[in-house]
N, C-alpha and C positions, 0 to 999 in steps of 0.2 A: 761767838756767833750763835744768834736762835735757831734751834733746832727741829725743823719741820723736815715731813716727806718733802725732797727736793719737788716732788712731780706736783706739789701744792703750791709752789713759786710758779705762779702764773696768772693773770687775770681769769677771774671767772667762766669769760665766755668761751677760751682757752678747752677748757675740759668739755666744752662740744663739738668742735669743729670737725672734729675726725670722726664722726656720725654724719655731719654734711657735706663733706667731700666728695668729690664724683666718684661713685664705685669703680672698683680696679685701679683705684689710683698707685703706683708700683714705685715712683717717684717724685719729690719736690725739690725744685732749687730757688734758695731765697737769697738775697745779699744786701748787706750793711751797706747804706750810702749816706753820706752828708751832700743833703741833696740844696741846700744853699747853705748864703753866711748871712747871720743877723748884725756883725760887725764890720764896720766898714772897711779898717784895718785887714782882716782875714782872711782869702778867700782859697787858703789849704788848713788843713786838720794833719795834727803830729797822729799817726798810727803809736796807739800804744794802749798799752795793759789788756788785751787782748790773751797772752799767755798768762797773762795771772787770774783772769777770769778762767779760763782753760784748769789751771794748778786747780783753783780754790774752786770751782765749784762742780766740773762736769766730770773730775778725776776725783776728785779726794770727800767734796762732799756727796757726790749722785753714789759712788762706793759704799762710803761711811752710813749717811741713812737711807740710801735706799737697796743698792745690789745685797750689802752683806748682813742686813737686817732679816730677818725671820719673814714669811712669806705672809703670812695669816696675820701680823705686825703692820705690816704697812699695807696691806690692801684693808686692813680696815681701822688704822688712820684715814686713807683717803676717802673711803665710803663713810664715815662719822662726820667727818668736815664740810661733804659734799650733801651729803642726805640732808642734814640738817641745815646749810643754807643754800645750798641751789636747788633742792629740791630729790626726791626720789625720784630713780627712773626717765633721768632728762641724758644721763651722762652715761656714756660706755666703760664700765669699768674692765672690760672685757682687754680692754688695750693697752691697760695698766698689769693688768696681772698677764700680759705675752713678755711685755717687756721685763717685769720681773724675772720672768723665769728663762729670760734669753741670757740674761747674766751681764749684759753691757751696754752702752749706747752706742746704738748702731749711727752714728752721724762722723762726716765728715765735712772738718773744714781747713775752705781755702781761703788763705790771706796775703796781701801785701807784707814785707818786713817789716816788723816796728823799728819805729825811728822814721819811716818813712813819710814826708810832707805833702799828703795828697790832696791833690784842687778838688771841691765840690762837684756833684754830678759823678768825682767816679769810686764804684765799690771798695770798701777798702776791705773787707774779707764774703766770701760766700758758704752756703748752708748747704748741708743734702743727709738725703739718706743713704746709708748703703744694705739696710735689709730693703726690697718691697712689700713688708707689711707693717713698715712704720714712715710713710710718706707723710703723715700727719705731726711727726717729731720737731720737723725743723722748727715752721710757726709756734707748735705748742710749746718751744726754747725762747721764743721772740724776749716773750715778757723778760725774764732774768739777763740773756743775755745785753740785751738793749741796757736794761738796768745797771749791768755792769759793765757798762763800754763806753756810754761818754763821757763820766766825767773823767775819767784818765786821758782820755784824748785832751777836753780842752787843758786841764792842770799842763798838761806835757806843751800843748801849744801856748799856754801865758809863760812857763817857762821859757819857751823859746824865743817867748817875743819880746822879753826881757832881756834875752845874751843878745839881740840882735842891736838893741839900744846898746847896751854895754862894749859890743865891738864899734859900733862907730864911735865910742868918744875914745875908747883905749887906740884905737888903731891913731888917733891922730894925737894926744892929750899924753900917752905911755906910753915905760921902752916894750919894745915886744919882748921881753923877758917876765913882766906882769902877769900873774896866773888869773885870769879873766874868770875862771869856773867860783872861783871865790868873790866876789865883786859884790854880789848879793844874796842873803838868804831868805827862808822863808817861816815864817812867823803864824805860821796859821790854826796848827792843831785846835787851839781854845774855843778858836771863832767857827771852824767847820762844822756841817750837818750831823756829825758824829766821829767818833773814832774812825771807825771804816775807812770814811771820807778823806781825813786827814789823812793816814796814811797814803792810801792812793796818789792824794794830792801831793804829798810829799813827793813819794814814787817818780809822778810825772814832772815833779821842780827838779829833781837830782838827775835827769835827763839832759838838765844846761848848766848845773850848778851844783856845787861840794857842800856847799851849806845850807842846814835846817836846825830849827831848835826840834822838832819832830822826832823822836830818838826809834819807835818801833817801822820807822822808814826801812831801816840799815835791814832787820830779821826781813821783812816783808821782801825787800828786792835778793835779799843770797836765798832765799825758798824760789823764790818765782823766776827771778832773773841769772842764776849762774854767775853769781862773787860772791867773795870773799872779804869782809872789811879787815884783816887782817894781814893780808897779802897783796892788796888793790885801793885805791879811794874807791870808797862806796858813797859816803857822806859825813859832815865832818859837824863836833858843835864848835862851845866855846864858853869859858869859865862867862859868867856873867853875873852881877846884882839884880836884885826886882828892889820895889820899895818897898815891901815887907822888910828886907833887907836894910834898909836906908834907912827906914824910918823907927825899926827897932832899935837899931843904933843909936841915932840921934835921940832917944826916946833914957836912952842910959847915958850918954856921953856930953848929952845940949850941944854937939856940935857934930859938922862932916867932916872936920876934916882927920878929925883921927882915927874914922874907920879906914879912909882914904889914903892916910899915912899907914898904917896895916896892912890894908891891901897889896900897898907896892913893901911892902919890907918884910913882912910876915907870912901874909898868907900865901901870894903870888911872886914870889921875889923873882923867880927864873919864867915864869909862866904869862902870856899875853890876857886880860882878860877888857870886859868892857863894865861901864858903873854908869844906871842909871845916877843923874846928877839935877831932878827938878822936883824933888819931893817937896821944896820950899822953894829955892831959886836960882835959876839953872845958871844965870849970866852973874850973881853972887859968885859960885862957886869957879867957872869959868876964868870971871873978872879978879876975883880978889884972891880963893883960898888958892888954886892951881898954880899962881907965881908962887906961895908960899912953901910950895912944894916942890919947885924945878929939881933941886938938889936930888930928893928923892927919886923923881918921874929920869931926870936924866942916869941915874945910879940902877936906875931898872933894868934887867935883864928879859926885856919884853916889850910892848905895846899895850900902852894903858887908853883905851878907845873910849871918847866922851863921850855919852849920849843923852838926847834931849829926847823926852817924851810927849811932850805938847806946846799947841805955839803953831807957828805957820811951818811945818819942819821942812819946806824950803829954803828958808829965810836962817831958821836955826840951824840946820845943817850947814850952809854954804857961810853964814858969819862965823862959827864957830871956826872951822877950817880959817879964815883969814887972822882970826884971832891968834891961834896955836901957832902961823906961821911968824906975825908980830912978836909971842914969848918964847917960842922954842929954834926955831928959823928951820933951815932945810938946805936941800940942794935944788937944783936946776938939773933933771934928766938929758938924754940924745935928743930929743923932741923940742927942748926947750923951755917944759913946764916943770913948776915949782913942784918938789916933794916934800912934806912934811918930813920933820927929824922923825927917824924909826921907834920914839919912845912915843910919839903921839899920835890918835888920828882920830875922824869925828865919825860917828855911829849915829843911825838912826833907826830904830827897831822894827816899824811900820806902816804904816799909811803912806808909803810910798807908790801909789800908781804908776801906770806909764808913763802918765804925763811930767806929774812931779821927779819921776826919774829923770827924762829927759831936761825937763827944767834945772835940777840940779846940775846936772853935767855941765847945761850949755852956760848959767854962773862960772862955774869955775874954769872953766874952758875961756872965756872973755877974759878971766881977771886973770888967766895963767896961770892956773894950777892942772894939776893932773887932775884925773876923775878920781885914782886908783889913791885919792886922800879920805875918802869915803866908803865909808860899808853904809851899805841900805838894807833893808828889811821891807820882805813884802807879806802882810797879813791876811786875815781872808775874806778883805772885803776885795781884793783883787785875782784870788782865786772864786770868788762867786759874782764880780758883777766888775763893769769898765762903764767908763762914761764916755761917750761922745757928743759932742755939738750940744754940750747941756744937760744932755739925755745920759739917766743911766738903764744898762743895761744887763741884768742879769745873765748867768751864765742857767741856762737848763739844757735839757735835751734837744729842743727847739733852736737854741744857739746856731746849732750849724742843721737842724731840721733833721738828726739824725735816724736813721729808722730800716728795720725791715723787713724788704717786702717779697713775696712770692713772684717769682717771674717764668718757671716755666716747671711743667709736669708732664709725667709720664704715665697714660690710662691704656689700659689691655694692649701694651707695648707700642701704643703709638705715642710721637711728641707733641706738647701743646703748647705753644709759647702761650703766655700770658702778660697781664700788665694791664695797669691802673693809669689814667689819663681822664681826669676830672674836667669838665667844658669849662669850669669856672676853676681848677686848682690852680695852673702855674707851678710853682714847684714840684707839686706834687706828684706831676707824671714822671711813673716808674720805669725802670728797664724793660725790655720786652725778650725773654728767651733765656739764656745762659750768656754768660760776658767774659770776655778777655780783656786785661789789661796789661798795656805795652807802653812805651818811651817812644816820643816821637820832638824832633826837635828838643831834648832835654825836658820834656814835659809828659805827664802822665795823660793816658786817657784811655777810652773805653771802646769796645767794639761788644752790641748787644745782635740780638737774632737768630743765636747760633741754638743748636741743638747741643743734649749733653755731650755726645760723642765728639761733635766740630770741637768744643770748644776743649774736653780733653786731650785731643789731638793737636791743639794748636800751640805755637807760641803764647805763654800765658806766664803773667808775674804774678797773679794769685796762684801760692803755691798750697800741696797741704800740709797743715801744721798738728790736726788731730785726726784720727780716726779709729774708730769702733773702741775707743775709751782709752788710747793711748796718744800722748804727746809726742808724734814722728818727728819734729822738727822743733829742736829747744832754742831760742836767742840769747846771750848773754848780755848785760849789763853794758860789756865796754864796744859791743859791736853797735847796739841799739845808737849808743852815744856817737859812735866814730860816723854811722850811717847821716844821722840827724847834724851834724857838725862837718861832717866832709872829712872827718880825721883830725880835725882843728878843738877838738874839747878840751 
């Protein structure tokens, strides 16, 4: 991670506002909302990574360079950075060196549980202060926090919107003895905005699902999330080929089938693994080498999964599968639909959409097979962007319009709701005061206008999860999961 004074993760204008402030300001409350959906499909957000923003940066990094760093160290860091591009004398550094020498962050926050599926319009966590001479803190948090909040939200919500395809075809197509969390994994790290990213994005996939080729997932969630991968599933891989692989071979042997023969006798003999199979031609190897090799593939102590990398991989995925059931045969489940014998099954690594998932399913569902003949792979053109109606749609912060915003203050101990309401915004209007949120008819929603004290006092599902630089309330891994699935992961 790059190492700056945390208090320099902020937009520019950030480091003035607490000069513009109404004097005697003694209090702020601001709150996260996903205040519409740009998806038509969507209209909740998966609550999540919110404590690992929490772990990683208002604990371990605001600590690390700024509390326990030398004082004359980081107050002139921030006047070096600041002097020389915003200008001398615009910015109070006066507020930076109280809070150095207070020793913590005075902020508390209240949130929803993660794992939690909340409709747009209502807060999924809120801001504050708890000294009154850092009412200016919350907003000047906006920047990073915000930063670090949505893409684990939406990752967690494509995640979810994946297992939710995946139960409707298993619940009709499989016996319910099928482990669904395996169904699909996620293929993204290479193609994500950076490391960081990936992870995260893992993070929020392994919220519906066991599988990633993403390996620093696993450390990321037992730091942040409370497991264990050695006592729990955390996240699972899986021996596989690339064509570096494939084509090194062929490159010494002139042929596939002998690394293939290897694979199942030598290298993997007791082990399941999957073998890209179209470095030259996938329906060759499929068509001609794979009868050549029953003997082996059924002598296997495993699952040898075929996979095609290019081609319509609907098309390739679902013929593949009818092929395998032609040379290898299978049974007939409770349900009625065909399973492939346990030595084969077809694999496709990525560019699987929602759509194309669906599509896949509902082939093999017609032609009576199970779904659970297939592993998918989702890459990260489906963690950053979904198409509808023709239209694609990137994933940004703007996705679900996330953002936030100050809604009520406290000046020489009086309360002042506040709130944003644009003649021309629409979405944009904000809450007005401090909010509760409650269940009403099995549905989330908000109640705004209250003062701090009302809404302290009240019935309220924003709980607090930080305060004054300590994590009061930790979530684990398999509750996040049980919450977000109903107990059903």
């Amino acid at each position: 991670m790059y190492k700056t004074n945390p208090m320099l993760l902020i937009d520019y204008y950030k480091a003035v506002h607490a000069e513009m402030l109404p004097q005697n300001m003694t209090k702020s409350v601001s709150y996260f909302t996903p205040r519409m959906s740009r998806i038509d499909r969507w209209d909740k957000v998966v609550m999540f990574g919110l404590q690992g923003m929490i772990k990683t940066y208002l604990i371990d990094y605001f600590n690390r360079e700024f509390f326990e760093r030398p004082f004359g160290e980081v107050i002139g860091e921030y006047k070096r950075v600041l002097d020389n591009t915003l200008g001398q004398n615009v910015y109070g550094i006066e507020k930076i060196e109280k809070l150095h020498r207070l020793g913590y962050l005075p902020i508390e926050i209240m949130a929803l549980p993660e794992g939690t599926r909340v409709p747009v319009h209502v807060p999924m966590f809120g801001i504050t202060n708890t000294h009154p001479a850092f009412a200016w803190l919350p907003q000047a948090l906006e920047s990073l926090i915000s930063a670090e909040s949505w893409h684990p939200m939406i990752a967690a919500t494509v995640g979810y919107t994946y297992r939710e395809i995946v139960n409707k075809y298993y619940d009709i197509t499989c016996d319910d003895t099928i482990e669904r969390a395996k169904a699909l994994g996620a293929f993204d790290f290479r193609g994500e905005e950076c490391t960081e990213s990936a992870i995260k994005a893992g993070a929020g996939w392994c919220l519906s699902f066991l599988n990633t080729a993403t390996v620093p997932v696993v450390p990321y969630l037992e730091q942040m999330y409370d497991c264990d991968c050695t006592k729990e599933p955390v996240a699972f891989g899986s021996p596989s080929t690339e064509h570096a692989v494939m084509c090194s071979n062929f490159a010494v042997d002139g042929d596939e089938i002998t690394l293939l023969r290897r694979l199942l006798t030598e290298i993997y003999p007791n082990t399941s693994f999957s073998v890209v199979l179209d470095s030259y031609d996938y329906w060759h190897v499929i068509d001609t080498l794979l009868p050549q090799l029953k003997e082996e593939v059924l002598a296997h102590n495993g699952c040898m999964l075929m996979r095609g990398d290019s081609g319509d991989c609907v098309e390739v995925v679902t013929k593949t599968v009818f092929k395998l059931w032609k040379e290898f045969g299978g049974t007939v489940n409770s349900k009625g639909y065909k399973v492939l014998n346990p030595h084969v099954k077809a694999i496709y690594g990525d560019s699987i959409t929602v759509q194309r998932c669906e599509q896949i399913y509902q082939i093999l569902m017609e032609n009576g097979f199970a779904c659970s003949n297939v592993a998918l792979g989702v890459g990260s053109f489906s963690f950053q962007c979904i198409e509808e109606d023709g239209i694609l749609k990137p994933f940004t912060r703007d996705t679900f319009s996330s953002c936030i915003k100050a809604t009520y203050c406290e000046i020489a101990g009086k309360p002042y709701p506040i709130f944003k309401d644009p003649k021309d915004g629409g979405f944009k209007k904000s809450q007005k005061g401090c909010c509760v949120v409650f269940e009403e008819n099995g549905e989330l929603q908000y109640r705004d206008g209250l003062n701090w004290e009302e809404a302290a006092g009240a019935e309220n599902l924003l709980q607090t999860v930080f305060k004054d630089g300590v994590l009061v309330k930790e979530q684990s891994l398999q509750e996040i999961r049980d919450r977000l699935h109903d107990g059903a992961f």
